[in-house]
Each structure stands twice: as C-alpha cells, then as structure tokens.
N, CA, C and O atoms as a GROMACS GRO file, in nm:
protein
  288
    1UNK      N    1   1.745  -7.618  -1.155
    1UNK     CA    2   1.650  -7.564  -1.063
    1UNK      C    3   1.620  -7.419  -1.099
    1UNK      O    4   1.708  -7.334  -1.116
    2UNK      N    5   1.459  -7.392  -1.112
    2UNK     CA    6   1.435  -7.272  -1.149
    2UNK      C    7   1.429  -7.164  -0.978
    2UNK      O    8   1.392  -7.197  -0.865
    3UNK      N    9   1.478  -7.043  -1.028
    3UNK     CA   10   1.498  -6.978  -0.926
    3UNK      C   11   1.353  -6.852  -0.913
    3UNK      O   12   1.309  -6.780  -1.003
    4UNK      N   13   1.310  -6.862  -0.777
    4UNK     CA   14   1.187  -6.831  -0.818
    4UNK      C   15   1.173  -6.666  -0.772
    4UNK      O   16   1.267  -6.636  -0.698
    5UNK      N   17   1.092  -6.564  -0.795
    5UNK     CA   18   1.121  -6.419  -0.742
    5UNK      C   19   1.023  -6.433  -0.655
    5UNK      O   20   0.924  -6.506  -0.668
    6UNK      N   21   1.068  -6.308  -0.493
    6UNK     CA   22   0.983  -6.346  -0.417
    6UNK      C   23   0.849  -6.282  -0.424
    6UNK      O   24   0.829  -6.201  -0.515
    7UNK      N   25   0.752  -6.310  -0.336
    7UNK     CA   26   0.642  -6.199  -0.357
    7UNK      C   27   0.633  -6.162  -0.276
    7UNK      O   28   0.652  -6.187  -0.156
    8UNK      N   29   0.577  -6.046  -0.378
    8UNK     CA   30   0.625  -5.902  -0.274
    8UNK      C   31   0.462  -5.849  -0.185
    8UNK      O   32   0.373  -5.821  -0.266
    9UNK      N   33   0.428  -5.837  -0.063
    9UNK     CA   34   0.274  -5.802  -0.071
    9UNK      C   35   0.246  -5.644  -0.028
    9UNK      O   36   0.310  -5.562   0.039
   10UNK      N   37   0.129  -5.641  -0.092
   10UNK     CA   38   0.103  -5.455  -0.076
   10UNK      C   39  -0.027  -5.451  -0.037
   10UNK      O   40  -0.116  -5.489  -0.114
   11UNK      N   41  -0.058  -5.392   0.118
   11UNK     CA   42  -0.146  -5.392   0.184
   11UNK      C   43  -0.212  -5.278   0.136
   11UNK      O   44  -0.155  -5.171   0.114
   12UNK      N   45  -0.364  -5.305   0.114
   12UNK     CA   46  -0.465  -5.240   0.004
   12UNK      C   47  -0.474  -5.104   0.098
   12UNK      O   48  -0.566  -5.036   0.052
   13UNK      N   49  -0.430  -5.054   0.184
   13UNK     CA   50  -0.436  -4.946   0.311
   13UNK      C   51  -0.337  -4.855   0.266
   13UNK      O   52  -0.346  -4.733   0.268
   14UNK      N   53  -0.234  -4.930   0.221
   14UNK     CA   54  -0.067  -4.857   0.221
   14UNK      C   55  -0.043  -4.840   0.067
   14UNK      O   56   0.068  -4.799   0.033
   15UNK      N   57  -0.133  -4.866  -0.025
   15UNK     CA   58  -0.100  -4.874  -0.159
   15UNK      C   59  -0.064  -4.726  -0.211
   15UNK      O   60  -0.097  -4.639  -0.130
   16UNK      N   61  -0.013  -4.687  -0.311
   16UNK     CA   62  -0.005  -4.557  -0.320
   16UNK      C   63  -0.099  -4.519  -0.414
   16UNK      O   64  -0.120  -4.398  -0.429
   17UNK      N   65  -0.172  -4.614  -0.492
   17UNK     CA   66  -0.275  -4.567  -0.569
   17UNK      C   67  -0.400  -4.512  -0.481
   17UNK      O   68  -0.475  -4.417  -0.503
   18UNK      N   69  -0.394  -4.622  -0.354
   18UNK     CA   70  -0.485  -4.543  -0.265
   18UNK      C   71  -0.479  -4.438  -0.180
   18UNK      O   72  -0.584  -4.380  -0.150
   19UNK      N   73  -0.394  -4.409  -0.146
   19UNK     CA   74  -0.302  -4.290  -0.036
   19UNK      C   75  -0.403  -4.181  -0.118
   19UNK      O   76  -0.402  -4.159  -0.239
   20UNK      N   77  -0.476  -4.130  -0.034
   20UNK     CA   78  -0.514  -3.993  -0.047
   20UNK      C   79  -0.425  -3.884  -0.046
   20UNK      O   80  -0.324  -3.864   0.022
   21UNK      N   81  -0.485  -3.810  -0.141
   21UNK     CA   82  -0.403  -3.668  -0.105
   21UNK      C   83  -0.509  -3.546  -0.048
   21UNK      O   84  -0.601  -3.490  -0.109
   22UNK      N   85  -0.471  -3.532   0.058
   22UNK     CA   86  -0.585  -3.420   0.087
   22UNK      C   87  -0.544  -3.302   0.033
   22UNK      O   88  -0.436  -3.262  -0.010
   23UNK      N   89  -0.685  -3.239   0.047
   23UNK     CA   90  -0.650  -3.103   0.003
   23UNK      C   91  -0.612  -2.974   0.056
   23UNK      O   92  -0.673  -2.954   0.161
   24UNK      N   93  -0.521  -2.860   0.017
   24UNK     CA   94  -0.439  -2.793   0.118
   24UNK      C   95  -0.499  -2.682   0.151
   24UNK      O   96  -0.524  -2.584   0.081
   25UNK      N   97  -0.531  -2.712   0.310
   25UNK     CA   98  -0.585  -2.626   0.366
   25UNK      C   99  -0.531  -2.478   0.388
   25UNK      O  100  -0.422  -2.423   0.408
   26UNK      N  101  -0.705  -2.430   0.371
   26UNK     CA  102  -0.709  -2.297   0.372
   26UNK      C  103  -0.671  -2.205   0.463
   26UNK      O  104  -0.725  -2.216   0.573
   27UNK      N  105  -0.589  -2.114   0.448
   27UNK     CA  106  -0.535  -2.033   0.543
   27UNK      C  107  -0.626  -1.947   0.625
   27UNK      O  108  -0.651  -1.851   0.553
   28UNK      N  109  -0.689  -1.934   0.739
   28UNK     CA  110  -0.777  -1.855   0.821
   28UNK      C  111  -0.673  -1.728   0.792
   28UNK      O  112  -0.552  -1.726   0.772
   29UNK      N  113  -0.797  -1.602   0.800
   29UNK     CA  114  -0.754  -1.436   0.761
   29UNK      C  115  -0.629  -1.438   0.845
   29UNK      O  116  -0.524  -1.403   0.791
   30UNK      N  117  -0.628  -1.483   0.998
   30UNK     CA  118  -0.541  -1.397   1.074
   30UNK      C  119  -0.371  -1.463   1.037
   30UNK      O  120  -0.265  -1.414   1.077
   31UNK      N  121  -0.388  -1.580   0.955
   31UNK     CA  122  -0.272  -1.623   0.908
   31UNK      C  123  -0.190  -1.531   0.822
   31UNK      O  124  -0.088  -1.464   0.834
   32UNK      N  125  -0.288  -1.560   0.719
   32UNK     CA  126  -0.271  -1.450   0.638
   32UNK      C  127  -0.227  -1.309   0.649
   32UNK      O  128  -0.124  -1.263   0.600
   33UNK      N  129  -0.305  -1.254   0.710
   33UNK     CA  130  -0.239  -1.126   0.737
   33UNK      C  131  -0.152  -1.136   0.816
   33UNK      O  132  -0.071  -1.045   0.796
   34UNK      N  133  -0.120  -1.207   0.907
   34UNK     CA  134   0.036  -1.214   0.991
   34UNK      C  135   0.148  -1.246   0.904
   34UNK      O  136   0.259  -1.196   0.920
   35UNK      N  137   0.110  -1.365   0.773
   35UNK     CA  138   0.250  -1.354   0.695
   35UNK      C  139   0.238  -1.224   0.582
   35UNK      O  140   0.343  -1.203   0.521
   36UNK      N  141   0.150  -1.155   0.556
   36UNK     CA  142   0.162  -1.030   0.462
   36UNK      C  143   0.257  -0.977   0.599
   36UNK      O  144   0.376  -1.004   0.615
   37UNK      N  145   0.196  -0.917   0.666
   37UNK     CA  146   0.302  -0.856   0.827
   37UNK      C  147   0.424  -0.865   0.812
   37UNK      O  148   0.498  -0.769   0.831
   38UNK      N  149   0.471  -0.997   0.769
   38UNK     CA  150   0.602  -1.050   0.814
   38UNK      C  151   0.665  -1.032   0.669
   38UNK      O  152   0.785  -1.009   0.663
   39UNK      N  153   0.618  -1.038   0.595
   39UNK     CA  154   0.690  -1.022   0.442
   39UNK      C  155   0.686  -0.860   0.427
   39UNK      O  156   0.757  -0.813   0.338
   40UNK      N  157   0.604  -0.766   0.510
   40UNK     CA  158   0.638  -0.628   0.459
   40UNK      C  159   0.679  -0.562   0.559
   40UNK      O  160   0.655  -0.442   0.545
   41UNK      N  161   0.739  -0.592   0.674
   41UNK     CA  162   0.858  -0.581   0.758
   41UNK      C  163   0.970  -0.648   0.714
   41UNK      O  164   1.078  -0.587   0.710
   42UNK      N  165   0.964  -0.754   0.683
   42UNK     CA  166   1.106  -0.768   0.603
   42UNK      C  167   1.159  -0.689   0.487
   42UNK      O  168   1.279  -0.666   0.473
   43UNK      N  169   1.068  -0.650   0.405
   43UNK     CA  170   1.104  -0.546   0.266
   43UNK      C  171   1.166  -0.407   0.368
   43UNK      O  172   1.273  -0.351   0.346
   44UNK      N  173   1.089  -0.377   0.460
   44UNK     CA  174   1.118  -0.185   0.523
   44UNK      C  175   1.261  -0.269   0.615
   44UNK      O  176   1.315  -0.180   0.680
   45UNK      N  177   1.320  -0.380   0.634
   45UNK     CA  178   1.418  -0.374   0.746
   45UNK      C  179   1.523  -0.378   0.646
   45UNK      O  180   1.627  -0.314   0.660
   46UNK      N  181   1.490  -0.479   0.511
   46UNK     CA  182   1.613  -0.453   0.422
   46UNK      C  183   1.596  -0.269   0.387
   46UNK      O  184   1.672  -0.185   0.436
   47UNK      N  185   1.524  -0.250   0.329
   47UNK     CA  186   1.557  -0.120   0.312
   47UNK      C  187   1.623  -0.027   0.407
   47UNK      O  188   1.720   0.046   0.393
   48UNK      N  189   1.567  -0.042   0.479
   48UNK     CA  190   1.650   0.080   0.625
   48UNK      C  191   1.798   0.028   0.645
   48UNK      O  192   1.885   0.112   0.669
   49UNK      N  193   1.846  -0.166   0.632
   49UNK     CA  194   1.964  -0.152   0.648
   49UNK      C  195   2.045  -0.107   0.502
   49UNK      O  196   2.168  -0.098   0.509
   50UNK      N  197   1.987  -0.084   0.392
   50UNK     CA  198   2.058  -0.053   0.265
   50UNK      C  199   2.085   0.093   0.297
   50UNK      O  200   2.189   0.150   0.264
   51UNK      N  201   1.975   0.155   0.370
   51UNK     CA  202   1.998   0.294   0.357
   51UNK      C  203   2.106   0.366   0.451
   51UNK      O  204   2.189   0.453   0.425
   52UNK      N  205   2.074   0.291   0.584
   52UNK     CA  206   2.214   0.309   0.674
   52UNK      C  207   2.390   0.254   0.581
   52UNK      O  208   2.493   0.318   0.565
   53UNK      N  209   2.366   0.164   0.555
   53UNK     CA  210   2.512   0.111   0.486
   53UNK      C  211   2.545   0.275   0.386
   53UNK      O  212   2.651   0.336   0.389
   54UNK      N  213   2.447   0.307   0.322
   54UNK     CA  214   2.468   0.388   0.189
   54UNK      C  215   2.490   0.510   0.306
   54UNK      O  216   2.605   0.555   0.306
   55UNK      N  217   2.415   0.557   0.384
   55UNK     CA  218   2.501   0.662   0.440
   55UNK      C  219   2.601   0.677   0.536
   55UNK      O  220   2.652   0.783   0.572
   56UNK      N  221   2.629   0.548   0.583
   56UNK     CA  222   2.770   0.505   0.699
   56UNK      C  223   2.890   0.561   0.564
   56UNK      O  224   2.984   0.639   0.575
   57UNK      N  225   2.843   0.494   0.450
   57UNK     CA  226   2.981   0.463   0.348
   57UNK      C  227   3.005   0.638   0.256
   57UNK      O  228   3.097   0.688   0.191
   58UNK      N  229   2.871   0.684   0.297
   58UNK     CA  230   2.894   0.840   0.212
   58UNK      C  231   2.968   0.906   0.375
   58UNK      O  232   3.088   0.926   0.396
   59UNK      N  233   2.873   0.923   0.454
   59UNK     CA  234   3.014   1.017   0.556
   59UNK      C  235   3.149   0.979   0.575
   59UNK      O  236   3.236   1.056   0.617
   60UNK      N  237   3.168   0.846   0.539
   60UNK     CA  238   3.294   0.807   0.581
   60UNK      C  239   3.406   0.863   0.455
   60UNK      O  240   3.522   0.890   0.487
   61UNK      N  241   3.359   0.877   0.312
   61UNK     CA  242   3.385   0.933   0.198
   61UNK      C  243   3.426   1.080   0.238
   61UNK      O  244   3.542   1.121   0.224
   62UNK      N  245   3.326   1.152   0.285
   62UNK     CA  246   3.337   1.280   0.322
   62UNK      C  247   3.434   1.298   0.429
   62UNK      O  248   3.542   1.354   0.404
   63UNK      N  249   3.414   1.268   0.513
   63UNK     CA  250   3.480   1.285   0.670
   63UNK      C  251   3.612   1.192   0.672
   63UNK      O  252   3.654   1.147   0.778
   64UNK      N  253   3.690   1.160   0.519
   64UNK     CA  254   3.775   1.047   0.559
   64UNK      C  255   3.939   1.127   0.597
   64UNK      O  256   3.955   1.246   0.569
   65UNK      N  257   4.039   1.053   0.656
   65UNK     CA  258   4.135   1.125   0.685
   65UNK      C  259   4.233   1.146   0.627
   65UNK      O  260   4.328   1.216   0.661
   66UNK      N  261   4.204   1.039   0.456
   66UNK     CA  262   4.308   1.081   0.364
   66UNK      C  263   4.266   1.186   0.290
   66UNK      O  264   4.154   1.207   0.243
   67UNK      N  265   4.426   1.290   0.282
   67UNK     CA  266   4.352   1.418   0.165
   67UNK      C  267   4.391   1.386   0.079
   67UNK      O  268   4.484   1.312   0.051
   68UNK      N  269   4.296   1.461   0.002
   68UNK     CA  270   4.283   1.425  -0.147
   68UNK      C  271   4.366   1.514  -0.201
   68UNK      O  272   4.435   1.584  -0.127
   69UNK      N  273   4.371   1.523  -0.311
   69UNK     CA  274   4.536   1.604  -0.436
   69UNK      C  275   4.480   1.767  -0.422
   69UNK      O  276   4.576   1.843  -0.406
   70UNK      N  277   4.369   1.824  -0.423
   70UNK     CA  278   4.362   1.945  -0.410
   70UNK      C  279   4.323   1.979  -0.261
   70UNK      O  280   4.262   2.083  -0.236
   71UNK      N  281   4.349   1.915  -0.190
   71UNK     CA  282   4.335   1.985  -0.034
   71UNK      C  283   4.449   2.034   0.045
   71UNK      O  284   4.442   2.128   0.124
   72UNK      N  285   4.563   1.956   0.017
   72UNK     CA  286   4.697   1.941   0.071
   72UNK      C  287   4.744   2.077   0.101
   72UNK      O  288   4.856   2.094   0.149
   0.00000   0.00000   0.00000
C-alpha cells in the first residue's frame, strides 16, 4: 500500500506571495521633531550625569580623609 502525502491548501488571501507589504509610513513634522527632542535630551542628561560623577569623584580626591605621605 502506497502511502499518500496530505494536501496541504493555501487560501489565495493568505498566500505570502500575495500578502502585501505596505509602505512605511511617513512620519508627520511633529513626530519628528518630538523624537529629535527626545534624542537631544538624552545626549545633555548623559552628559550632565558624566559631568556630576567626574566632579563628585574629583572633590572627593581632594577633600578625602586619608593623608597623603607629604602632609602628615
């Protein structure tokens, strides 16, 4: 007895040759400029926290409570 494969059916709606791809819509200005907004507040918040870290870690250098070999 030959064993037979089943069939398989592909509804001409759901095919993927037919599946559209639309095309990717265009961003209206106010999008746009709200994510420029948001990408150049993020650059000035990293910066301001790099710059606080860099001067938390220099006064603490300066102002620290171990003395050093020529202060003693």
């Amino acid at each position: 007895m030959t064993s037979k494969r089943p069939v398989r059916v592909i509804k001409k709606s759901t095919s993927p040759e037919t599946v559209k791809k639309s095309a990717p819509k265009e961003k209206s200005p106010n999008q746009s400029a709200r994510e420029l907004v948001a990408t150049v507040a993020g650059w000035v918040n990293d910066f301001q926290r790099k710059s606080r870290e860099e001067t938390k870690t220099a006064l603490k250098k300066v102002f620290s409570n171990d003395p050093q070999t020529g202060e003693v």
